[in-house]
KOLGUTOR-880890 format. One record per residue (C-alpha): x, y, z; residue in one letter. Coordinates in steps of 0.02 Angstrom, whole numbers, padded with zeros to 5 digits, always signed. Example, Ala and Ser with C-alpha at 12.3 -4.5 7.8 and 13.67 -1.06 7.14 Angstrom:
REM residues 2
+00615-00225+00390A/+00684-00053+00357S/
***
This chain:
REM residues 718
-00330+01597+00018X/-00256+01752+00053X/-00131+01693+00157X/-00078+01512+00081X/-00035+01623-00066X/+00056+01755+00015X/+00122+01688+00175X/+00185+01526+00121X/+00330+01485+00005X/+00239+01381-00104X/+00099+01511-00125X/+00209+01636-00161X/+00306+01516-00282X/+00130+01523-00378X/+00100+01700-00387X/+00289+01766-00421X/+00271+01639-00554X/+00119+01660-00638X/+00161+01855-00632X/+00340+01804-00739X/+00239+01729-00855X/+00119+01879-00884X/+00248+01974-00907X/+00362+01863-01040X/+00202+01836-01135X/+00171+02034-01134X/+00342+02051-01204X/+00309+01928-01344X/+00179+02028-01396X/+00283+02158-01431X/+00475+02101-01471X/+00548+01930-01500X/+00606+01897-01314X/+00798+01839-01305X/+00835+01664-01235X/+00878+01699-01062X/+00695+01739-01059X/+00630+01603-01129X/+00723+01514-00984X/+00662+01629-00834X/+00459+01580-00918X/+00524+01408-00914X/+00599+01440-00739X/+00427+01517-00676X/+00308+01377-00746X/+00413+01243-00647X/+00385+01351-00502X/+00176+01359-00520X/+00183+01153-00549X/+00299+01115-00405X/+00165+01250-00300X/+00018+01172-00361X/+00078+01012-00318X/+00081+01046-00142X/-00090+01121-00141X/-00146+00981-00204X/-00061+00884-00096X/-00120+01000+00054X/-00287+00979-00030X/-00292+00796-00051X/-00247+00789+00157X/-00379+00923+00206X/-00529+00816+00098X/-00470+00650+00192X/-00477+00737+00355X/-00646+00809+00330X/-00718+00676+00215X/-00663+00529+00283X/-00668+00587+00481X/-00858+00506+00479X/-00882+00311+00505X/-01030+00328+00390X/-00931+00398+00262X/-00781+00272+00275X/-00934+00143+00259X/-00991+00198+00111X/-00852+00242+00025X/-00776+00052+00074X/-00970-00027-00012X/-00910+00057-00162X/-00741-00004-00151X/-00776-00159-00099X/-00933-00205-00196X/-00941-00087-00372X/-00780-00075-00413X/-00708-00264-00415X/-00850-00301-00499X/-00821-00160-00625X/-00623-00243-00639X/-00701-00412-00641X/-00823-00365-00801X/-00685-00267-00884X/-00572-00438-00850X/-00687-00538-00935X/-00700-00434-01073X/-00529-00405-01106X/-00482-00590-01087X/-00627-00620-01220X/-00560-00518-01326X/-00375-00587-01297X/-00463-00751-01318X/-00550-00714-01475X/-00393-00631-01543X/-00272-00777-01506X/-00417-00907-01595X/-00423-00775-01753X/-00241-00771-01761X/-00257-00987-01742X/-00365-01005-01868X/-00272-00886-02004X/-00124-00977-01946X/-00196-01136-01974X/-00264-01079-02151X/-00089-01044-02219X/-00026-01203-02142X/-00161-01280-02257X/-00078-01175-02381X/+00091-01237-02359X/+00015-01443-02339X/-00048-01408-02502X/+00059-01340-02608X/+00167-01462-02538X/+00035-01596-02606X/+00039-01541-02777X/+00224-01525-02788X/+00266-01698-02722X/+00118-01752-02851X/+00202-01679-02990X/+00378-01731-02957X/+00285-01902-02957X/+00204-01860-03140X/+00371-01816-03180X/+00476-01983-03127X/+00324-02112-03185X/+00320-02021-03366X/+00486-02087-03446X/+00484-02003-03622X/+00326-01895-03583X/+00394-01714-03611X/+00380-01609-03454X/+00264-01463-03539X/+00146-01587-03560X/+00150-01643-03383X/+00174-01477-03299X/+00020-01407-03396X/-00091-01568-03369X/-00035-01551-03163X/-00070-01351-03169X/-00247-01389-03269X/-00306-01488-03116X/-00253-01360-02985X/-00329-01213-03077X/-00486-01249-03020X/-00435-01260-02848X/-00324-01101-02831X/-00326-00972-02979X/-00153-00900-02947X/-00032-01046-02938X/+00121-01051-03039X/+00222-01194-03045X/+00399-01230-03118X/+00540-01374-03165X/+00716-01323-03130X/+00842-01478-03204X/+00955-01484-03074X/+01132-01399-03107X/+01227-01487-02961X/+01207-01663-02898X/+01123-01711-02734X/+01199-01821-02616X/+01122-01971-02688X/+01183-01953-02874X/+01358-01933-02833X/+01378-02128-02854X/+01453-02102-03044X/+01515-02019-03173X/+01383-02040-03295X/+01275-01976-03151X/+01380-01822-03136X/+01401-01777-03298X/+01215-01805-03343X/+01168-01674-03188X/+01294-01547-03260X/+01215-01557-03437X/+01041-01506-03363X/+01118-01328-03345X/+01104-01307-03525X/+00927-01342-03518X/+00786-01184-03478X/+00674-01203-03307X/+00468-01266-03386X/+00365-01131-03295X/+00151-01149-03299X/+00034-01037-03222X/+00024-00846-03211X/+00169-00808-03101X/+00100-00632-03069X/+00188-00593-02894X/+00371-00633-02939X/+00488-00682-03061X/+00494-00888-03112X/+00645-00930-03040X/+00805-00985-03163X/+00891-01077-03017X/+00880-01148-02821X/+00978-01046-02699X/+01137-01139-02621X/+01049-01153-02443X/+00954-01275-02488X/+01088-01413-02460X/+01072-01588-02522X/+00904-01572-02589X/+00809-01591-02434X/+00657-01496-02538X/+00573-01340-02431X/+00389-01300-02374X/+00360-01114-02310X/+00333-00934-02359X/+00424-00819-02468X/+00408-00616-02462X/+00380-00516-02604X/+00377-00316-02631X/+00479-00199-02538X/+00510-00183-02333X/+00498-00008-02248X/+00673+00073-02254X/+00660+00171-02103X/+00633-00010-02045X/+00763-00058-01885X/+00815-00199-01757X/+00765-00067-01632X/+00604+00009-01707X/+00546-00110-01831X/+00368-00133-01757X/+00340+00054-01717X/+00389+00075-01891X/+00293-00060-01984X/+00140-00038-01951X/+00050+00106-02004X/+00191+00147-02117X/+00255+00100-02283X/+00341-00054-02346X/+00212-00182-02351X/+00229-00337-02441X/+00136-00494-02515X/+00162-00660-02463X/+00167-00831-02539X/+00187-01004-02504X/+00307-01110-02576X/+00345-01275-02615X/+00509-01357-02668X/+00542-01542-02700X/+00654-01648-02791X/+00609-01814-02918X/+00687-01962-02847X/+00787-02107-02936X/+00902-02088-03064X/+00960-01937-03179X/+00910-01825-03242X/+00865-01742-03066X/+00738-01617-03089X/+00656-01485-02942X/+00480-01462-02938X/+00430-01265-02868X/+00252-01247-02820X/+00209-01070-02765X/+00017-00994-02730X/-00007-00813-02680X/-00104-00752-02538X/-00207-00637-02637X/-00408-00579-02624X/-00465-00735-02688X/-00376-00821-02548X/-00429-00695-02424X/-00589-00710-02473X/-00602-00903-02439X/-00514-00863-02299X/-00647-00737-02230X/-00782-00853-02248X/-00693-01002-02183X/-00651-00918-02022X/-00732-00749-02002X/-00557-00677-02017X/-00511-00521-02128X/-00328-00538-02170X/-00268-00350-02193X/-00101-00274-02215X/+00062-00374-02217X/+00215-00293-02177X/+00398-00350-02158X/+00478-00362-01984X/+00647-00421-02012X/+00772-00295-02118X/+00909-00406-02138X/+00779-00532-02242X/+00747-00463-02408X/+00563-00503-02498X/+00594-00554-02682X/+00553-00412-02813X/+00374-00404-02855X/+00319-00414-03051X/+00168-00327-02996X/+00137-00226-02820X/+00047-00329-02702X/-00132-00270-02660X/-00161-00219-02495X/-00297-00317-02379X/-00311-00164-02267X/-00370-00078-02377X/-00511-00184-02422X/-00517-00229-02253X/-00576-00045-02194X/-00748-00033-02294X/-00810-00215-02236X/-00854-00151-02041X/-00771-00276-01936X/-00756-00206-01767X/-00598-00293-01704X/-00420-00260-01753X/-00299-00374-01694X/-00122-00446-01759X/-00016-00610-01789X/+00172-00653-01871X/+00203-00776-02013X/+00385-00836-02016X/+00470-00793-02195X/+00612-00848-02274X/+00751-00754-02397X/+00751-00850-02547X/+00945-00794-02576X/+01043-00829-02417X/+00900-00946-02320X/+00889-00807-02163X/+00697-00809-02077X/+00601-00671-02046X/+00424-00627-01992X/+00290-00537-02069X/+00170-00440-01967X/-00010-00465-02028X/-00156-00370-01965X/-00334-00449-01947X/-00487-00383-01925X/-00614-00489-01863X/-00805-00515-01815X/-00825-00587-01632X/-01016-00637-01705X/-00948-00716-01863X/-00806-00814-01746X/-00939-00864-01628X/-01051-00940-01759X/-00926-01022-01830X/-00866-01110-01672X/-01038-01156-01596X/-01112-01302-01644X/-01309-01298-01698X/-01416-01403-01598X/-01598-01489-01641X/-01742-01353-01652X/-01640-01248-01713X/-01562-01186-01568X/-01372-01216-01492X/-01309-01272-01326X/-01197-01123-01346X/-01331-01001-01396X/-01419-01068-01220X/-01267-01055-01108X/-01241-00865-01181X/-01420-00822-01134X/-01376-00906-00963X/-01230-00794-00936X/-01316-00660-01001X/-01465-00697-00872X/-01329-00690-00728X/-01248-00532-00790X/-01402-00450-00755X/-01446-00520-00582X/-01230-00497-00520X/-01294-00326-00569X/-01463-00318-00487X/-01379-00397-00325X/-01228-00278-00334X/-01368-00111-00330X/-01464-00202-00197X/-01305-00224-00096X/-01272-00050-00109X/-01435+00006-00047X/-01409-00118+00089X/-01239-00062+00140X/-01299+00120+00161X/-01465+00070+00266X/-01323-00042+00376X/-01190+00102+00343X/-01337+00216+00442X/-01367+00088+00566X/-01204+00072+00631X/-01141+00224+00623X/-01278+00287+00758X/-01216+00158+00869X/-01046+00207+00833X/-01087+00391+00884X/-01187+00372+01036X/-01007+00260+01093X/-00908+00405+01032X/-01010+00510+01136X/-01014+00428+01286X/-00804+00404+01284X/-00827+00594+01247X/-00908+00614+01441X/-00794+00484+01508X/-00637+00593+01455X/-00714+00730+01527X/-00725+00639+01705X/-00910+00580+01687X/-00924+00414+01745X/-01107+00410+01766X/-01153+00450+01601X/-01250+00295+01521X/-01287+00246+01319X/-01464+00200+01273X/-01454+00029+01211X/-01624+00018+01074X/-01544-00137+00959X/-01533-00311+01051X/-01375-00350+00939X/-01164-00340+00945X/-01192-00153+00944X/-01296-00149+01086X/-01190-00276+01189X/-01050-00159+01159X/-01149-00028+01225X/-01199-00139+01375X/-01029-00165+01392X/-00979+00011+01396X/-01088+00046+01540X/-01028-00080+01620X/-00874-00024+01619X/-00903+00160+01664X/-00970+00066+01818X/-00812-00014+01862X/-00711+00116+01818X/-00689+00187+01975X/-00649+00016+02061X/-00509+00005+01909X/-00435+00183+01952X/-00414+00114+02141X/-00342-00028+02102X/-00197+00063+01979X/-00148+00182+02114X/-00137+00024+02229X/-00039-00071+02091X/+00062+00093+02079X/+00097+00087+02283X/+00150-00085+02281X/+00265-00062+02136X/+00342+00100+02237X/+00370-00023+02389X/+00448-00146+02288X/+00555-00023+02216X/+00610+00036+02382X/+00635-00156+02445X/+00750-00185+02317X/+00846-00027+02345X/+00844-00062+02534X/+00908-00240+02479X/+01062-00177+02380X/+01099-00072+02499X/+01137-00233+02616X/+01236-00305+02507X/+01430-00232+02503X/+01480-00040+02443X/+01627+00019+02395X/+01811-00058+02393X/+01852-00195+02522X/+02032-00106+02558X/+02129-00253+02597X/+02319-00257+02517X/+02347-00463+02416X/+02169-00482+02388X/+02057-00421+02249X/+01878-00447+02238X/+01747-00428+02126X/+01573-00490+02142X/+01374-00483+02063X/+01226-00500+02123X/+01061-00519+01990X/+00871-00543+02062X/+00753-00625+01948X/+00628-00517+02022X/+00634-00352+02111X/+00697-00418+02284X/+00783-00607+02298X/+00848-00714+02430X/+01048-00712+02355X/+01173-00617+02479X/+01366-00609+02490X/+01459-00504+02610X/+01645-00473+02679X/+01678-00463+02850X/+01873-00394+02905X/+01915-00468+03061X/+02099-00391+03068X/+02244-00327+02956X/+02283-00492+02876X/+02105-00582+02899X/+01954-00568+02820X/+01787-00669+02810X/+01682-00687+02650X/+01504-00764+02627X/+01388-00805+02521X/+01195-00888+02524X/+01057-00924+02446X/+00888-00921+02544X/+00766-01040+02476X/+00626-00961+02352X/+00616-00782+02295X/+00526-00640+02309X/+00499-00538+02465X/+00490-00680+02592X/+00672-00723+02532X/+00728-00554+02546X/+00676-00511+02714X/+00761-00685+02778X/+00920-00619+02680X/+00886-00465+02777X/+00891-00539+02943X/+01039-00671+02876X/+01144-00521+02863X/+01114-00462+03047X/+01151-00638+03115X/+01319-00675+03012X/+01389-00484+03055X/+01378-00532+03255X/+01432-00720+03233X/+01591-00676+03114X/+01639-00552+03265X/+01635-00711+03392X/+01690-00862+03303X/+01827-00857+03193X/+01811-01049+03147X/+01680-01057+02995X/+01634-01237+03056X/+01588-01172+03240X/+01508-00987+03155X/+01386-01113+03041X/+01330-01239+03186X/+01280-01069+03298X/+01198-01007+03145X/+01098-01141+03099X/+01030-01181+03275X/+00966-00975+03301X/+00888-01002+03108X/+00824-01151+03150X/+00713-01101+03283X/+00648-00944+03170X/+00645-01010+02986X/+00482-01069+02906X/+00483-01263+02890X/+00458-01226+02705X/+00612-01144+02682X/+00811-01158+02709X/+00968-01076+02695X/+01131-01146+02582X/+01291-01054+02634X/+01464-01042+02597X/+01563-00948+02733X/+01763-00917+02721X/+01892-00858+02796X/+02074-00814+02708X/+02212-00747+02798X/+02326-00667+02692X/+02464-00672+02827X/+02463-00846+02835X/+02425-00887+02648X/+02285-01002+02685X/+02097-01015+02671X/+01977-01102+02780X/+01816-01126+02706X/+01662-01268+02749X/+01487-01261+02658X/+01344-01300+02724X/+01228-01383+02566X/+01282-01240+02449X/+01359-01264+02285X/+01550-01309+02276X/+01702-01185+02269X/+01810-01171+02104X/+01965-01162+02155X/+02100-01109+02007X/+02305-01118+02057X/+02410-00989+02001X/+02572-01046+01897X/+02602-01207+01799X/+02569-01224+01600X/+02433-01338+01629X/+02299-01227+01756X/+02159-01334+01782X/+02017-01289+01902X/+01971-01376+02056X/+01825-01416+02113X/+01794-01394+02313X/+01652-01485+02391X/+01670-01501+02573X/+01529-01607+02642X/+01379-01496+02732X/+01187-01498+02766X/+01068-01331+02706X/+01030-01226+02863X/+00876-01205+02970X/+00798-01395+02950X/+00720-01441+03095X/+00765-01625+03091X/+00822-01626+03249X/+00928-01500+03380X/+01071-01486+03256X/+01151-01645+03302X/+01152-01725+03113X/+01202-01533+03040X/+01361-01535+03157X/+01421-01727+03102X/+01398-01694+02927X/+01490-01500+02928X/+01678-01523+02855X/+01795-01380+02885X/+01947-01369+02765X/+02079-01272+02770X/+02201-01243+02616X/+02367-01138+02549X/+02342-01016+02451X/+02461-00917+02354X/+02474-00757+02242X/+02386-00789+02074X/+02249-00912+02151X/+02090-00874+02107X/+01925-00933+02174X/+01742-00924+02120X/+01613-00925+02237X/+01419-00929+02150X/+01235-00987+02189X/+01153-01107+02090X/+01070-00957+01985X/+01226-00941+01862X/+01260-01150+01835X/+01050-01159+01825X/+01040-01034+01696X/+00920-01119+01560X/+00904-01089+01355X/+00737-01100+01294X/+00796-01303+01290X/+00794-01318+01457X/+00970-01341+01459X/+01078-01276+01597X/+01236-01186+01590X/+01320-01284+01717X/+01493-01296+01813X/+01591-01389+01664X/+01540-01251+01558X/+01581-01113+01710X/+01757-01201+01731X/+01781-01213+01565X/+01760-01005+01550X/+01878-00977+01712X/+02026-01063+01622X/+02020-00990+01476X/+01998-00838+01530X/+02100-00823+01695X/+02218-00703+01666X/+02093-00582+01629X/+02071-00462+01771X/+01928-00504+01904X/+01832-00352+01827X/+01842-00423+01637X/+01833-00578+01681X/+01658-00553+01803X/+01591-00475+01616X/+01622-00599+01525X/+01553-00750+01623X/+01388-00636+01614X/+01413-00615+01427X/+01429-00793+01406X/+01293-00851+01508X/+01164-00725+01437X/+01212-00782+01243X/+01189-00950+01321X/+01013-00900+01410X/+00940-00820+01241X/+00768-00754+01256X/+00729-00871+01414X/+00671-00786+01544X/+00766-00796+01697X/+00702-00898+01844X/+00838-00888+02003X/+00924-00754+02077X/+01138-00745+02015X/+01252-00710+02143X/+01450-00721+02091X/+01608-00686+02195X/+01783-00686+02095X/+01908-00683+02221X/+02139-00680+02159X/+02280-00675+02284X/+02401-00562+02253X/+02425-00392+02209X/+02267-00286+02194X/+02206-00254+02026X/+02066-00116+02032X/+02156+00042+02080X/+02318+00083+02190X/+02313+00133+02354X/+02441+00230+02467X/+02496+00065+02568X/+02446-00072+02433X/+02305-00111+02302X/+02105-00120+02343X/+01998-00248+02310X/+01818-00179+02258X/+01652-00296+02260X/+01521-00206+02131X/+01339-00268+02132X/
***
């Protein structure tokens, strides 16, 4: 402790700061401290949080190390994890979508109780405009207060009203008589009945109403909460001031002839309402508040009583809330009203279950089920965790005797052996662990002989590259560039140049059947054979007929030898070339606006088939002989670069590879080597690749690679 807090930078963050705020608080004791302090105390007590943060960080770290560095530990901890606590999530699920459930079927049924509302005030205004057309001479008092003497019974607090109609609807506009009857009804005073104790009666319909399409919804009435806003009207609402009554409203027109008259029935949502509400649906309708400032209840004759208050002293344990849409009775705008309800979960459930015979419901019997398999999930979920620790213990000695024994293998002990005492996986993976201690040894020799090999093949291949061509092939008119790619450590690919004077000079290339090391040692011995021949024969015809009948007589019958062997002399300007079973020449001219590539196949049979003594190999061997002049360029390959496959199976092939030489020709031998390989890998992909590549780019003319004192070098690269 001593040092985290007074060798580290956090630790000292702690103390400097904790003594900063001694010392402010001292000082408040005795002056009023200036600002600038009250920023330093501010200062230091972002200085302890930040330090005790990483403590607790550091802490957090050091308790997972230590804690969870046990198996059995990590077992138990994952048993409560994976068995207590989704079952505590799945029982507080449950419960909360009950109560979301039971919440959105209270706020259903209240909603469905003022649609009732609405349906029948609606009813009793459509009956009374009905009263009012059938009764000819019958004067309206009369009618209104027989209509409101039948719905008294029914709901104490309704007030109904006749407004003559002081415009014309759209269906009275036929005539004059019509219009000038409607315009004397202005004269005339609304017939109110009823006790009209939450608003005014009103002395004439708002202008939003239209062409007397009548109306069925809610009106506001008190005052909304000023502080009330677009942006904070629920935080603002409830719990605070401005709530408001509701009630619903009916408006409907006579029909026929004038006079027109409107009918307004309007019942109050007040505690007799409530109360048949409660008991209908289990439902306590509390406070009702408005939502919407720019809708403006109607002034209220008397304040409107407030259900939430009668709602608190009945012991309902739920609180929940709903809207109700509201209308302004001046401009036609809707609103809501936010009502809170408090409800009994019993009382709903009663209500919704339906009794069966005996006295006894089907829902009463499925609740005792689920109540029956609360208790055994719960039984089952403490018997699981007793389980899991007795398993937890189980394993976790098997797990230590392993750790134990890969303790003495690290160490070097291979003999040590695990006592197996359980016939299960466990002690199959401990029979499996001394099996392998057993065989460890035998594994050990076997990487250092793996290792060998891999050091001789490493060495192979080096000793193979360095057969190939090094360094510049210094010959003035003549640049060269080739590449040579195994598809394993060592292939059976080889090119070479052989300078037989000033202006001569031979090249070859082959391909030895197969890869791998048997390839490369007959490309080996290949290379010894062609150096002596190319000093003897200067034909290629006569150099391939010698060569074939010495391979021949050495070569596996498995295997052959494809070759290409050339000779240009730069003196002369002309090339003479035959092939024996390799793949052809492209030959490109220099000059012309049309270059197109040539391609040279000179008839010739692979080397070292022993058909017969080489009789059929020399009638089938064409020699050719060609000019050449500066610019040409030639391409020599194996079939490794037109056999290139995509994961398709598709090859690369010599359209495609004479395709890429004329378009890019007049690229240097160099650039133009590059991108062939570009192109061919993009056209490979993620295939693996399956034959050795072996490319020579040979141009005529002036050297391209580098200048030398008496002319320009040609350079071969592998």
């Amino acid at each position: 402790m001593k040092n985290a807090f007074l060798r580290t930078l956090p630790g000292r963050a702690i103390v400097i700061g904790l003594a900063v705020k001694i010392a402010v608080f001292a000082l408040g004791l005795i002056v009023t401290p200036p600002a600038i302090v009250d920023a330093v105390d501010t200062i230091a007590s972002m200085a302890v949080v930040l330090g005790a943060v990483y403590f607790l960080g550091q802490g957090i770290a050091l308790a997972n190390r230590r804690l969870l560095w046990k198996v059995r530990t990590k077992l138990i901890i994952s048993y409560i994890f994976i068995g207590f606590i989704p079952s505590i999530l799945i029982i507080a699920f449950f419960l909360l979508g009950g109560l979301f459930l039971f919440s959105n079927f209270s706020a259903y049924l209240v909603q469905n109780e003022i649609r009732a509302l609405e349906d029948r005030t609606s009813s009793i205004a459509a009956a009374l405009a009905l009263d009012i057309q059938r009764g000819g001479r019958t004067d309206l008092r009369t009618l209104l207060s027989r209509r409101q003497a039948l719905v008294d019974s029914e709901f104490a607090g309704v007030s109904m009203a006749v407004l003559p109609l002081s415009r014309p609807c759209s269906e009275q506009t036929g005539s004059a008589d019509d219009r000038a009857q409607v315009s004397s009804n202005s004269n005339v005073a609304p017939i109110t009945s009823g006790s009209w104790n939450h608003v005014e009666p009103p002395r004439s319909l708002p202008e939003w109403l239209g062409d007397c399409g009548g109306f069925k919804g809610l009106f506001a009435y008190g005052q909304p909460s000023s502080a009330a806003t677009p942006e904070n009207q629920l935080s603002v609402n409830i719990g605070a001031a401005g709530e408001v009554g509701l009630f619903a409203s009916t408006i409907s027109f006579t029909n026929g002839t004038t006079p027109g008259y409107a009918v307004i029935v309007e019942i109050p949502i007040d505690d007799t309402l409530e109360q048949r509400m409660r008991s209908d649906t289990g439902v306590d309708l509390g406070t009702l508040r408005s939502m919407s400032p720019g809708v403006r209840p109607l002034p209220a004759r008397n304040p409107p009583k407030l259900g939430g208050q009668r709602a608190a002293t009945n012991g309902l344990p739920l609180t929940s809330i709903t809207f109700f849409e509201e209308r302004d009775w001046t401009n036609g705008r809707t609103g809501s009203v936010i009502a809170t309800m408090q409800l009994s979960i019993p009382d709903i459930y009663r209500r919704i279950s339906t009794p069966a015979s005996g006295g006894q419901s089907f829902s009463q019997s499925l609740l005792i089920l689920l109540l029956v398999i609360g208790v055994l999930f719960l039984i089952i979920q403490g018997l699981a965790l007793i389980l899991g620790l007795v398993l937890a213990r189980s394993i976790t000695g098997s797990v230590h005797e392993l750790f134990a024994g890969t303790e003495r293998v690290r160490h070097g002990d291979f003999t040590h052996k695990i006592a197996i005492r359980a016939h299960d996986q466990l002690g199959e993976l401990a029979q499996s662990f001394n099996s392998m201690t057993a065989s460890i040894e035998d594994l050990l020799r076997e990487q250092a002989e793996k290792k060998r090999l891999e050091e001789e093949l490493r060495i192979a291949h080096e000793i193979q590259m360095s057969l190939l061509p090094h360094g510049p092939l210094r010959m003035p008119g003549l640049s060269v560039t080739a590449v040579c790619v195994p598809a394993r450590e060592v292939g059976g690919d080889y090119y070479d140049f052989f300078p037989l004077d000033e202006n001569r000079v031979g090249i070859l290339i082959a391909d030895v059947s197969g890869k791998g090391t048997s390839a490369a040692l007959y490309m080996a011995e290949l290379k010894g054979l062609m150096l002596s021949l190319s000093r003897i024969h200067t034909s290629p015809r006569d150099l391939l007929i010698v060569a074939n009948r010495i391979i021949a007589e050495h070569l596996d019958a498995r295997s052959f030898i494809t070759m290409t062997y050339a000779v240009l002399d730069l003196g002369r300007r002309v090339m003479t070339y035959a092939r024996a079973g390799h793949t052809p020449l492209i030959y490109l001219p220099a000059g012309g606006t049309n270059r197109a590539v040539r391609v040279l196949t000179p008839d010739g049979l692979v080397l070292g088939l022993k058909i017969d003594d080489g009789e059929m190999f020399e009638q089938l061997l064409c020699e050719e002989t060609m000019p050449v002049s500066e610019g040409d360029l030639f391409v020599l390959f194996t079939d490794g670069i037109t056999e290139a496959m995509n994961a398709g199976d598709d090859c690369f092939g010599e359209t495609r590879l004479g395709e890429l030489i004329e378009e890019h020709s007049h690229l240097p031998t160099e650039e133009l080597r590059e991108r062939v390989l570009r192109e061919i890998a993009a056209f490979v992909g993620s295939a693996p690749q399956h034959d050795d590549m072996t490319m020579l780019l040979l141009r005529v003319g002036q050297p391209v690679v580098r200048p030398l004192e008496e002319g320009v070098a040609a350079e071969a690269r592998s």
